[in-house]
C-alpha positions as CSV (number, residue, x, y, z in Angstrom):
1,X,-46.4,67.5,26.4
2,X,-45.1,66.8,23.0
3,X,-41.2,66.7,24.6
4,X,-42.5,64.4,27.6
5,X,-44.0,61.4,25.0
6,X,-40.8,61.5,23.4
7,X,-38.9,61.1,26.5
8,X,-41.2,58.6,27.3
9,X,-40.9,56.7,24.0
10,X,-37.1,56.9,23.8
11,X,-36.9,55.0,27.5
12,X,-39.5,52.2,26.4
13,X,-37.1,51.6,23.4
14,X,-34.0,51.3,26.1
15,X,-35.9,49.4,28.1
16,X,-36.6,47.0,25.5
17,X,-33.5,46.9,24.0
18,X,-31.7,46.1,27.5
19,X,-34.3,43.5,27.8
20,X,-33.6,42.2,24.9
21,X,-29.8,41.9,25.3
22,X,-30.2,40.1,29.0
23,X,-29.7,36.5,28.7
24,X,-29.2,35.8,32.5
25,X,-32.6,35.0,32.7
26,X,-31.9,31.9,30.2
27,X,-28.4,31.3,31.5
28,X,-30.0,30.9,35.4
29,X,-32.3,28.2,33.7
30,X,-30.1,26.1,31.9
31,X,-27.8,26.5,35.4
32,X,-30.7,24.9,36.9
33,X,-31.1,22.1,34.1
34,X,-34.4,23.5,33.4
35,X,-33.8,23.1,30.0
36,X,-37.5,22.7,28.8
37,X,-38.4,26.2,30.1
38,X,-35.3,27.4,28.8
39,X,-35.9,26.5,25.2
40,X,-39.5,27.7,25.4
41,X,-37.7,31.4,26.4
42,X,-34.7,31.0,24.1
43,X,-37.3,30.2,21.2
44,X,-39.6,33.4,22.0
45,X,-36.0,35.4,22.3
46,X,-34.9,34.3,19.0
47,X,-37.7,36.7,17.3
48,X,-36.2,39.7,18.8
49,X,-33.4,40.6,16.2
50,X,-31.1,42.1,19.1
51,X,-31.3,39.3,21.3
52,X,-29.6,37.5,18.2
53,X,-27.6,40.6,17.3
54,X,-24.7,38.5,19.8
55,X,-22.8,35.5,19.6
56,X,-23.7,34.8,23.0
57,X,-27.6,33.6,22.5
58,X,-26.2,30.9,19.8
59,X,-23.8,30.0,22.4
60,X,-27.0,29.5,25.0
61,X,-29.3,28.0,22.3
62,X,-26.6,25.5,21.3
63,X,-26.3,24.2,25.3
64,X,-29.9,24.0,25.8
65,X,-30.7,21.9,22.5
66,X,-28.4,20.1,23.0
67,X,-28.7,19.5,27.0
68,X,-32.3,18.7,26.0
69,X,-31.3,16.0,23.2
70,X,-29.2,14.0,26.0
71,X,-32.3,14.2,28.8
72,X,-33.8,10.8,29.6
73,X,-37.2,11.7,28.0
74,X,-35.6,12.6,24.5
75,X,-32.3,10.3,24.3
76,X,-32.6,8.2,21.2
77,X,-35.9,9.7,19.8
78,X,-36.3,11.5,16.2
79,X,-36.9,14.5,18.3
80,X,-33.5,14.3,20.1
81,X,-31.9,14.4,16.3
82,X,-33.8,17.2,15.6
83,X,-32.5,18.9,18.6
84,X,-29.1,18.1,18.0
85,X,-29.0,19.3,14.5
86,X,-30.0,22.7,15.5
87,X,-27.5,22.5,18.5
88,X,-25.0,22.2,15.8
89,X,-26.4,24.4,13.6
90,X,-26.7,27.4,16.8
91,X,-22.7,26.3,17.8
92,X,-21.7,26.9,13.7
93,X,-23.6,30.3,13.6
94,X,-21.6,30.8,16.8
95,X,-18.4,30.1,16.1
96,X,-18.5,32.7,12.7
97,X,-19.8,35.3,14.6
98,X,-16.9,34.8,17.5
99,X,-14.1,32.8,15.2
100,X,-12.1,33.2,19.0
101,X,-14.6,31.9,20.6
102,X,-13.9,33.6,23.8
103,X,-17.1,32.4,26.0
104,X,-15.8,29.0,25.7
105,X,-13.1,30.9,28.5
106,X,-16.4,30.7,30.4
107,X,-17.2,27.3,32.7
108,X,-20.7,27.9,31.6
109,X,-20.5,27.8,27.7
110,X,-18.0,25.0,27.4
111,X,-20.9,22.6,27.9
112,X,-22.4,22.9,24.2
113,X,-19.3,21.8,22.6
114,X,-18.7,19.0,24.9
115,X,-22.6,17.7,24.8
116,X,-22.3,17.8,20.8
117,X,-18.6,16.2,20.9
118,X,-20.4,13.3,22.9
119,X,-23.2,12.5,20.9
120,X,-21.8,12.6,17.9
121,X,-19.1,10.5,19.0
122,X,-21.5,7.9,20.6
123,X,-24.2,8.0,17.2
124,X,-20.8,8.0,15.3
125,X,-20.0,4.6,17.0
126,X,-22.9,2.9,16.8
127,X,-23.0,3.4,13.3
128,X,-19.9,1.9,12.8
129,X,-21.1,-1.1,15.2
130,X,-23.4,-1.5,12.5
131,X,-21.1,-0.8,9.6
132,X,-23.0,2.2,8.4
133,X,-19.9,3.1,7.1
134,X,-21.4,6.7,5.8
135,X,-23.2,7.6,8.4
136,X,-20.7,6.9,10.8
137,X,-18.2,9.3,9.1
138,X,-20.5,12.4,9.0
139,X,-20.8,11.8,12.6
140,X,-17.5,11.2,13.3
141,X,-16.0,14.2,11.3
142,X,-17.9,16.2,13.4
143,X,-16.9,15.1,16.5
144,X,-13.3,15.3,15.5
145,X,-14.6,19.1,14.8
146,X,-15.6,19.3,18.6
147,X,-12.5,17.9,20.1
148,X,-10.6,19.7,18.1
149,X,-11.9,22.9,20.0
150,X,-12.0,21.2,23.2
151,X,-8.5,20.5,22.8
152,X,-7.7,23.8,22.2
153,X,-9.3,25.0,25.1
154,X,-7.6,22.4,27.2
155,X,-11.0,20.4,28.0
156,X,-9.8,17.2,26.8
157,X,-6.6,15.4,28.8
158,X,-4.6,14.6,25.9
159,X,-3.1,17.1,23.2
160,X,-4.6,14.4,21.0
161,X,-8.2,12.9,20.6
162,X,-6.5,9.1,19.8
163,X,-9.8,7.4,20.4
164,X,-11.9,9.7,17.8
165,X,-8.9,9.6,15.2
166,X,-8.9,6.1,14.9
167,X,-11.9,5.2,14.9
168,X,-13.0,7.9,12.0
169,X,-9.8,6.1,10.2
170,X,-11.1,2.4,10.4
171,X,-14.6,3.8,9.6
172,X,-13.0,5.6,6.7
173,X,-11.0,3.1,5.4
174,X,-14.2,0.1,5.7
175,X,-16.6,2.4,3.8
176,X,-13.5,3.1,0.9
177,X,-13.4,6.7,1.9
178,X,-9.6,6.6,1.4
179,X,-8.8,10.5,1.4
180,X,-10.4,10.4,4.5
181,X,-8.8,8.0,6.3
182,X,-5.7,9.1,5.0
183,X,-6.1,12.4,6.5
184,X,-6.8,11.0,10.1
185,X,-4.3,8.6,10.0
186,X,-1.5,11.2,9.4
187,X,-2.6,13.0,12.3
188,X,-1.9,9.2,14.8
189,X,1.1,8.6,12.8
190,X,3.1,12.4,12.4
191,X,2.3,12.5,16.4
192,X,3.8,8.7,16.4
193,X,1.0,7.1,18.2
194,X,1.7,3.7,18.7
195,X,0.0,0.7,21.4
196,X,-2.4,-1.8,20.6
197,X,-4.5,-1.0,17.3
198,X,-2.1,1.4,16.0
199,X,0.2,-0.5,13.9
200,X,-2.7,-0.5,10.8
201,X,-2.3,3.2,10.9
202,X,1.5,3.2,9.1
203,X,0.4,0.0,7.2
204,X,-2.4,2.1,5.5
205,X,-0.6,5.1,5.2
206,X,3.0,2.6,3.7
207,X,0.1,1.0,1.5
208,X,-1.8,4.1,-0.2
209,X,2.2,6.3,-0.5
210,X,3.0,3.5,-2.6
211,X,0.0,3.3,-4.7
212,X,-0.2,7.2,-5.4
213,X,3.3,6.3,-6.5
214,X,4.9,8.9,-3.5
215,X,7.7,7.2,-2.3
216,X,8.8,10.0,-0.4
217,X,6.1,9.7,2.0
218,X,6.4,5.8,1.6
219,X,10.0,5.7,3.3
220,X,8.3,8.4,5.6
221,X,5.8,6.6,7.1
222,X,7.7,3.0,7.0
223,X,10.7,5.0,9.1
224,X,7.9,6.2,11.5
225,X,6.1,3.1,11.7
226,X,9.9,1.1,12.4
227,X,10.2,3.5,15.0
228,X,7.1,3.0,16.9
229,X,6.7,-0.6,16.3
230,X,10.3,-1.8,16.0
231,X,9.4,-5.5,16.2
232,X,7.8,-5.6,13.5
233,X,8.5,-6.8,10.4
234,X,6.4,-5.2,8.0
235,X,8.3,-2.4,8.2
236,X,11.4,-4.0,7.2
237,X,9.5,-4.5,3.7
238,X,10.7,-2.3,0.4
239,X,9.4,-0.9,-2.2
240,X,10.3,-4.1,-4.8
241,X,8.2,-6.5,-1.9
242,X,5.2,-3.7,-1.9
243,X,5.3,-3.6,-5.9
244,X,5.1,-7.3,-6.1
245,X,2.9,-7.9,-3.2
246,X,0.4,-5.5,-4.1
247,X,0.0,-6.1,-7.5
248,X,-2.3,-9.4,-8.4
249,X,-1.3,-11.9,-11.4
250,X,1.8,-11.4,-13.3
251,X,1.0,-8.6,-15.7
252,X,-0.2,-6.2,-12.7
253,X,3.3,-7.5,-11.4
254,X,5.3,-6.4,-14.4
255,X,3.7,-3.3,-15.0
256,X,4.6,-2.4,-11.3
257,X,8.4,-3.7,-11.0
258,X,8.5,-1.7,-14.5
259,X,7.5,1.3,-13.2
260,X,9.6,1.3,-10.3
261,X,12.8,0.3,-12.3
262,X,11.2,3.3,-14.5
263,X,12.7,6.0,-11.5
264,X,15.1,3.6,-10.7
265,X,17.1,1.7,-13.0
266,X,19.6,0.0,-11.3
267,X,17.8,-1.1,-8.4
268,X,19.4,-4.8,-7.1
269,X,16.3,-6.1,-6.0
270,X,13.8,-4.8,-8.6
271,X,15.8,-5.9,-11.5
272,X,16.1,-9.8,-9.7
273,X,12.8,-10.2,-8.5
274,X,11.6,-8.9,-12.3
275,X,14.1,-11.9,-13.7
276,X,12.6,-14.4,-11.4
277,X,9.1,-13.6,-12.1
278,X,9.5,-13.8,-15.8
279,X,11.3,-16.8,-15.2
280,X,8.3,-18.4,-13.5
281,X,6.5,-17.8,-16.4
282,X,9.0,-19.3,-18.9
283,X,10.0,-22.0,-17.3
284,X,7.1,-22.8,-15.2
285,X,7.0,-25.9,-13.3
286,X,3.2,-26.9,-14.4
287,X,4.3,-28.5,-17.7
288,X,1.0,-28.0,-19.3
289,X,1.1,-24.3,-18.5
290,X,0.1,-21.8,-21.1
291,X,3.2,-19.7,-22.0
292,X,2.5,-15.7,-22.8
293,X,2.6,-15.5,-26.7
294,X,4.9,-12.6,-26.9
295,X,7.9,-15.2,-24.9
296,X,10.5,-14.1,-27.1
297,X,10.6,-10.5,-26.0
298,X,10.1,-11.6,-22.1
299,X,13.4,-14.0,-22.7
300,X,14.8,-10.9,-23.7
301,X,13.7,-9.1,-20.6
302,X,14.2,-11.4,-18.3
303,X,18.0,-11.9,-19.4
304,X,18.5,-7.7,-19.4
305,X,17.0,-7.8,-15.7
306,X,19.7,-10.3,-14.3
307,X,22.7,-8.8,-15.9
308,X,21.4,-5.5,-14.4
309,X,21.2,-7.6,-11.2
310,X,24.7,-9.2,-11.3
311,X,26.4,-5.8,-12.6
312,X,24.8,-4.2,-9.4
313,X,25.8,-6.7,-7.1
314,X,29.3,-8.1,-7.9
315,X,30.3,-11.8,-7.1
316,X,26.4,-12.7,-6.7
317,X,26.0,-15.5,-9.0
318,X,22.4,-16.2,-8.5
319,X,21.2,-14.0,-11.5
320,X,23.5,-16.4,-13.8
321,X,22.4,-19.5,-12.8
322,X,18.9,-18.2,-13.4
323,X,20.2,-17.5,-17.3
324,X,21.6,-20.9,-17.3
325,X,19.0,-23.2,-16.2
326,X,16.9,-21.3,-18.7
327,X,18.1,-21.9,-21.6
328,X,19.1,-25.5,-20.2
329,X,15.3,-26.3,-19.8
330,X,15.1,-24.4,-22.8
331,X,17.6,-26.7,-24.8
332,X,15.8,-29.6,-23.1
333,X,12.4,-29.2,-24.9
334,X,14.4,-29.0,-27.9
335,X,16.4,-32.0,-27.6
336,X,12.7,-34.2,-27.2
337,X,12.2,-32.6,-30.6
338,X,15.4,-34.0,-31.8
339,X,15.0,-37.4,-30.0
340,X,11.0,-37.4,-31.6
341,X,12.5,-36.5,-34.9
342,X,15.3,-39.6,-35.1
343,X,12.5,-42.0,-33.9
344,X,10.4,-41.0,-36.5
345,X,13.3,-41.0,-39.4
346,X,14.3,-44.2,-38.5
347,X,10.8,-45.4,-38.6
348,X,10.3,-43.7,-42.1
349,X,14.1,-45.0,-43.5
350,X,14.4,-48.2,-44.6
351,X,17.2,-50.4,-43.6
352,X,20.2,-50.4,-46.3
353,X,18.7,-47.0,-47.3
354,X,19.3,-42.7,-46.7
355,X,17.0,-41.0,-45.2
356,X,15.3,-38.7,-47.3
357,X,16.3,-35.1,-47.7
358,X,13.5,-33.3,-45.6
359,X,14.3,-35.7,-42.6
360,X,17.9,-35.0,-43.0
361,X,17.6,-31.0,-43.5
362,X,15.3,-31.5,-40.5
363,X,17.6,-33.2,-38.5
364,X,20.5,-30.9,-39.4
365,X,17.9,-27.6,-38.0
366,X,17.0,-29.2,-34.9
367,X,20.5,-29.7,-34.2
368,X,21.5,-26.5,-34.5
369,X,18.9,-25.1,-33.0
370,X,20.3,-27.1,-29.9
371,X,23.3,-26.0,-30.5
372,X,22.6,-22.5,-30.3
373,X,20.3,-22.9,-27.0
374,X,22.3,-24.6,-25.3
375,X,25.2,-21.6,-26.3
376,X,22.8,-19.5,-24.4
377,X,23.5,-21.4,-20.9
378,X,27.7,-21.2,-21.4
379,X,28.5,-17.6,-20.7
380,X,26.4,-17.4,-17.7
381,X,27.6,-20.5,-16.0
382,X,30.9,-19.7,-16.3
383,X,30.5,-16.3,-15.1
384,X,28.9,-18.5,-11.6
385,X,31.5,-20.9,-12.1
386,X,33.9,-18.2,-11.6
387,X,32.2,-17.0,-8.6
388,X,32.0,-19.9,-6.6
389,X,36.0,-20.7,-7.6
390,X,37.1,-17.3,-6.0
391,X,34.8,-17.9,-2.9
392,X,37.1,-20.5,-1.5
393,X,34.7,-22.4,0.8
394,X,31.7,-23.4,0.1
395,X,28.4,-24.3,1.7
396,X,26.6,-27.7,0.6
397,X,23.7,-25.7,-1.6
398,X,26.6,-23.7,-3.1
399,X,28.6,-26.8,-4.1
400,X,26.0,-28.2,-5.4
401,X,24.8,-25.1,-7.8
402,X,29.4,-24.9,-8.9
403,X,28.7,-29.1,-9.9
404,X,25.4,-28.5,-12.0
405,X,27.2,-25.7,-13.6
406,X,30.5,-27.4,-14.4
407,X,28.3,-30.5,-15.6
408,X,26.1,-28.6,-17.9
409,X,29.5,-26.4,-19.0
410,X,30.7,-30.0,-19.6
411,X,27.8,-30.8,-21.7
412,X,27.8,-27.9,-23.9
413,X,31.8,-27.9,-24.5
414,X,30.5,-32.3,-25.4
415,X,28.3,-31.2,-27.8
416,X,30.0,-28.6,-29.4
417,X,32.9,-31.0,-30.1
418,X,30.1,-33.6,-31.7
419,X,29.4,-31.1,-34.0
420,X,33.2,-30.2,-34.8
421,X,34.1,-33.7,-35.6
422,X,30.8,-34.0,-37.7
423,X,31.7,-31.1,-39.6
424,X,35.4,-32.8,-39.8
425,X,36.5,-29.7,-37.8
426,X,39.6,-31.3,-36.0
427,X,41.1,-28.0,-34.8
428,X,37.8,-26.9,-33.4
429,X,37.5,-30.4,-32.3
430,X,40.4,-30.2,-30.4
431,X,39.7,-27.0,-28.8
432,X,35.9,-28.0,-27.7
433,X,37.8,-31.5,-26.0
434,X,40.3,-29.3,-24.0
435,X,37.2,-27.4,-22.5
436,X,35.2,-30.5,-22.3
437,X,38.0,-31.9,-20.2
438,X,38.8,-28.9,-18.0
439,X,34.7,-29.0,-16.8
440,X,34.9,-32.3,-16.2
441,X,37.8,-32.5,-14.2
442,X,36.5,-29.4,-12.5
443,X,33.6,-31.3,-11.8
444,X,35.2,-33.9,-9.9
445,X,37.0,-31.4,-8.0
446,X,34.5,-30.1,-5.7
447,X,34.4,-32.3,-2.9
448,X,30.9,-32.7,-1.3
């Protein structure tokens, strides 16, 4: 008797256990759509540990919560989130008890991942309709989750879920979650999507290489985005245009240009678009302009950057008529002091009588303080004088710049001869003549 019981007992327990394990009886309901019935069954199931014991019932649980969610009855309703969130929760439980996730082989099972893929996608949108900028991106990451293993089952057309990926960029990039949207836009650009909406993709990624101060991946991703979109010229911009055009007011600009001349010395552009900024600021047109205090040392900068310049681009004399006109406008300001100073000492002198010492020692400063500007302005307009001589023809905006130079070279060589034959220097006087003459008469060569 005692041996039959045990029989008994051991069969109930196999019996069980079998029952259990069976989830056709689910399955054949959620086949039918009866996914109300199926929950209530799934649910009771879910107590038995050896129903669970399988990959398989988080599979089912995950299609019938979230078959349910989508039903007419439920779409939309704090219930159908609910739903959802245990969906994803079942599929997540699924997919680390079966990382290959071979039912998803199965017709049947591939409908969890698409159902969750779907409404995430959809409540991902709307978000982002709304600019719920956060909320959209949780939603949106995990829908780029589900296509990402409906891809690799082959249950999406494309090798590549276009429509998700940009739209978890844009949503990334509005709400400032820039690792985020850098991380889907790589994905569009390194399979070189391109079309409508897709040029913002290379921009973003050009924009944030450059500011991370990676100009590998800068000339990466404005080669790629050239290729796709070769039309364009955004693409055509470099690194000196994106350091400059980036950066807002003129120290942001400085510091950048100096941190790109930092890796790279010698760079053409850098080095004149560094001169020409600096000589905005000294030489700016507003005349009431408020000049940096430290001017001195920008002068100084400013005249390094367009040597570096001209010595990196041979017979381009741009960079010395920059130098020149400076210290032209500079000698200008200079020479209303003088012009203030003998009104003034004339009005203070009485006629018949010297001016006084201080006026005099005054005088005597200002001129050679004009003297010594205005030596500034020589070398480099002679150095563009030379340039334009060896060019042979010239076009109207060129002969123009060759006749300020030779008139100002003119001036200087005038001036420098004044002072000679005030110091009774008649060999120097002589010498500043001849080169006063030669500007002059090279001045009225250049036929307009």
């Amino acid at each position: 008797m005692k041996s039959y019981f045990l029989t008994l007992a051991v069969l109930l327990m196999a019996a069980t256990s079998l029952v259990a394990q069976n989830y056709d009886p689910v399955k054949t309901l959620v086949m039918l759509n009866q996914f109300d019935k199926a929950k209530t069954d799934i649910d009771k199931a879910f107590n038995n540990a050896k129903y669970t014991a399988k990959p398989e019932a988080f599979i089912l649980k995950s299609i019938i919560y979230s078959s349910l969610a989508n039903t007419d009855s439920k779409k939309g309703t704090p219930e159908a989130e609910q739903l959802i969130a245990d969906a994803d929760a079942a599929f997540a439980k699924f997919r680390e008890m079966d990382p290959a996730m071979a039912l998803l082989s199965e017709p049947m099972y591939q409908n969890g991942a698409v159902n969750l893929y779907s409404t995430f996608y959809t409540s991902g949108y709307n978000d982002y309709s709304k600019k719920n900028w956060g909320d959209a991106l949780v939603k949106l990451k995990k829908a780029i989750g589900y296509s990402d293993i409906l891809t690799k089952f082959k249950l999406l057309s494309s090798s590549l879920d276009t429509n998700v990926l940009i739209l978890a960029g844009i949503t990334a990039e509005s709400g400032g979650f820039k690792d985020d949207a850098l991380v889907y836009y790589q994905k569009l650009a390194n399979a070189k999507v391109g079309g409508d909406g897709f040029e913002g993709v290379y921009r973003y990624l050009i924009t944030y290489s450059f500011g991370k101060k990676d100009m590998e991946a800068f000339e990466r991703y404005k080669a790629l985005g050239k290729e796709v979109f070769p039309k364009s010229d955004y693409f055509d911009y470099d690194k000196v245009d994106f350091a400059v055009g980036l950066a807002n007011g003129f120290e942001e600009k400085l510091k950048a240009i100096d941190e790109l001349l930092a890796t790279d010395p010698d760079n053409f552009k850098a080095n004149q678009v560094l001169g020409e900024i600096l000589y905005d600021t000294l030489d700016p047109r507003d005349t009431e302009a408020v000049l940096p205090a430290y001017n001195a040392e920008l002068e100084k900068k400013m005249i390094g950057a367009f040597n570096r310049a001209a010595k990196a681009r041979p017979g381009y004399e741009i960079p010395y008529l920059y130098i020149g006109d400076h210290f032209i406008n500079k000698a200008s300001v200079v020479s209303e002091k003088r012009d203030q100073h003998a009104k003034d000492m004339k009005a203070r002198t009485k006629p018949g009588t010297m001016a006084s010492k201080e006026d005099i020692a005054k005088r005597d400063a200002l001129d050679k303080e004009y003297g010594e500007t205005l030596e500034g302005a020589k070398e480099p307009y002679e150095a563009a004088a030379g340039i334009f001589a060896a060019r042979g023809e010239l076009d109207t905006r060129d002969k123009q710049q060759y006749k300020k130079a030779t008139s100002y070279l003119a001036d200087i060589f005038a001036f420098k001869k004044a002072m000679a034959a005030k110091a009774k220097n008649t060999a120097d006087q002589a010498k500043w003549a001849a080169e006063e003459k030669k500007w002059n008469d090279r001045y009225e060569s250049i036929k307009n």
